[in-house]
BANU-87429 format. One record per residue (C-alpha): residue number from 0; x, y, z. Coordinates in Angstrom, 2 decimals, decimal comma. Layout:
N
REC/kolro/u/v/w
REC/NUM/X/Y/Z .
...
END
This chain:
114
REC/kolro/u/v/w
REC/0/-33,74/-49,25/-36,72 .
REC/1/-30,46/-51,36/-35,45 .
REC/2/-31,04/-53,65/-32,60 .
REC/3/-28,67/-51,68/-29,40 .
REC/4/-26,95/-54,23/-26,46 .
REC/5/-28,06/-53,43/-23,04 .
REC/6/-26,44/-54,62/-20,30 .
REC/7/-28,12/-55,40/-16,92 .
REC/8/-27,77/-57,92/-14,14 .
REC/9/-29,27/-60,70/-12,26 .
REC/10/-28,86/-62,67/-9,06 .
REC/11/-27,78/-66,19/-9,84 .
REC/12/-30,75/-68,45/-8,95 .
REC/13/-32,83/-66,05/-11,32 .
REC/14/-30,75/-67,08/-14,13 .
REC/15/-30,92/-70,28/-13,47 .
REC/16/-34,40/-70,42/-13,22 .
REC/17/-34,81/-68,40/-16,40 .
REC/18/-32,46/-70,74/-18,21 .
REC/19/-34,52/-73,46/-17,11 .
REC/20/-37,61/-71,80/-18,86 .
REC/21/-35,96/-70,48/-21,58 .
REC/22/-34,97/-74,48/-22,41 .
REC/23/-38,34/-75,91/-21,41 .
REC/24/-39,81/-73,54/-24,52 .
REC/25/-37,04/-73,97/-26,77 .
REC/26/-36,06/-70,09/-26,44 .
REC/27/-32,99/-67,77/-25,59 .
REC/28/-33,04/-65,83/-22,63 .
REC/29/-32,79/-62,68/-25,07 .
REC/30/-35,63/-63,51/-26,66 .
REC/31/-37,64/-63,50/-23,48 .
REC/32/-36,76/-60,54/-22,55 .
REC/33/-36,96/-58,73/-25,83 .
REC/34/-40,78/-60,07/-26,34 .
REC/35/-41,05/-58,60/-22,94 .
REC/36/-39,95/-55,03/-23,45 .
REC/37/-41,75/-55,22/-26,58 .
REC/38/-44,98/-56,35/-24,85 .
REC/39/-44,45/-53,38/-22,55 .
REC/40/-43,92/-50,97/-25,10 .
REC/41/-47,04/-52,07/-27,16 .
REC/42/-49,24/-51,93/-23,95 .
REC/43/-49,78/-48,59/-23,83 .
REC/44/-48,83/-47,56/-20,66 .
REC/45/-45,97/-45,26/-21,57 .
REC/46/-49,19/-42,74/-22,29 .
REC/47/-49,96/-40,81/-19,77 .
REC/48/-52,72/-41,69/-17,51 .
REC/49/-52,73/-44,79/-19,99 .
REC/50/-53,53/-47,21/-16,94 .
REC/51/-56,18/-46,72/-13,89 .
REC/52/-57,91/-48,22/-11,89 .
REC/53/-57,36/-51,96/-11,15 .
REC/54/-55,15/-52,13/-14,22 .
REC/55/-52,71/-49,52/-12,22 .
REC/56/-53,03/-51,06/-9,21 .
REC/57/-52,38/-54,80/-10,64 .
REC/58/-49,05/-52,89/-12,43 .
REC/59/-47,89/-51,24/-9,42 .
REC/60/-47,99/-54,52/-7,81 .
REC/61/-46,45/-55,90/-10,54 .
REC/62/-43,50/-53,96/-10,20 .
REC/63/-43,48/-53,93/-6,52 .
REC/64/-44,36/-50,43/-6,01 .
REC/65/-47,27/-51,76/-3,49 .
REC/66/-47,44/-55,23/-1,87 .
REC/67/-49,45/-57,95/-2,00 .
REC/68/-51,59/-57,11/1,33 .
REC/69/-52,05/-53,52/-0,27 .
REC/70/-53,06/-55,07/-3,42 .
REC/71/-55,09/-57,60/-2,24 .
REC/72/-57,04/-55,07/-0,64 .
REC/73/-57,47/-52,19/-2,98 .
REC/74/-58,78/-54,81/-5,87 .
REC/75/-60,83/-56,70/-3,17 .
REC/76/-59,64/-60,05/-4,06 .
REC/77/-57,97/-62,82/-2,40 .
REC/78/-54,73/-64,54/-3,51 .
REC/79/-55,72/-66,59/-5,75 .
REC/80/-57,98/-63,95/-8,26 .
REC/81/-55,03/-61,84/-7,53 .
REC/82/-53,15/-64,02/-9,83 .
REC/83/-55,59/-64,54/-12,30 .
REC/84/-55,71/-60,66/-12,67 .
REC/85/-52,18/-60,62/-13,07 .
REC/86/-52,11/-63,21/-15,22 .
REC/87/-55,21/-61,69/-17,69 .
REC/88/-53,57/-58,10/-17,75 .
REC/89/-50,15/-59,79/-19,03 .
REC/90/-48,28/-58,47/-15,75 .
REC/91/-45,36/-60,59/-14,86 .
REC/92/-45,65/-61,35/-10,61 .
REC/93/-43,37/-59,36/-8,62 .
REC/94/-41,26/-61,35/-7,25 .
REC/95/-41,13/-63,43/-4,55 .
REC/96/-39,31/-66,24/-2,27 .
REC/97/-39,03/-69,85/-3,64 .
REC/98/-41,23/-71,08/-0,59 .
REC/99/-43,24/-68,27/-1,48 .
REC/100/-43,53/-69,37/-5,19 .
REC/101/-43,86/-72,66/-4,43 .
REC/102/-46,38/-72,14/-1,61 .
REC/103/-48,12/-69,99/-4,75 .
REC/104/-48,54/-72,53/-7,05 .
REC/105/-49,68/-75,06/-5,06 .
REC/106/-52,54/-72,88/-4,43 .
REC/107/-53,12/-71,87/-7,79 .
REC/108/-52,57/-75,09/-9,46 .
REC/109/-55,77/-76,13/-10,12 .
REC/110/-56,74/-72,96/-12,10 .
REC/111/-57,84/-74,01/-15,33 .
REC/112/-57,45/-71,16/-18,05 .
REC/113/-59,30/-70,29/-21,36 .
END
């Protein structure tokens, strides 16, 4: 099947922050996003009632259908397993201020993964 152009748009500190990753892994922007869509797609949640649970809940907060307080407390976790969810079930973070970020990481830095 052809590869089809999309068009969509960003503010302009996201693009320069996803410049600035795209460079630090030797990568296009296109590619990110296309190896994102296509992680999406091979997920398995287009199917219905593909996702429940605390696999729904860490994608709705993903996409910032709930917040982080609702989150938070429907998986019964604090911040920083919050992000180690989100992290294990591939979900990008919704997303946030740069103090928030930043505040984020701090906390989070010492998170050693396997």
């Amino acid at each position: 099947m052809p590869n089809v152009n999309i068009t969509f748009s960003l503010d302009e500190a996201t693009i320069r922050q996803i410049k600035g990753i795209a460079a630090h892994h030797d990568t296009s922007i296109n590619a990110i996003v296309r190896d994102y869509f296509a992680q999406l797609v091979n997920s398995g949640i287009q199917e219905k009632d593909a996702m429940n649970g605390n696999l729904q809940s860490l994608f709705d907060y993903s996409i910032g259908r709930i917040g982080r307080t609702q989150a938070k407390k429907i998986l019964g976790v604090e911040d920083k397993m919050l992000a180690q969810m989100l992290l294990g079930a591939g979900f990008p973070p919704p997303r946030a201020s740069l103090e928030q970020e930043d505040a984020m990481l701090e906390e989070i830095k010492d998170i050693h993964f396997v």
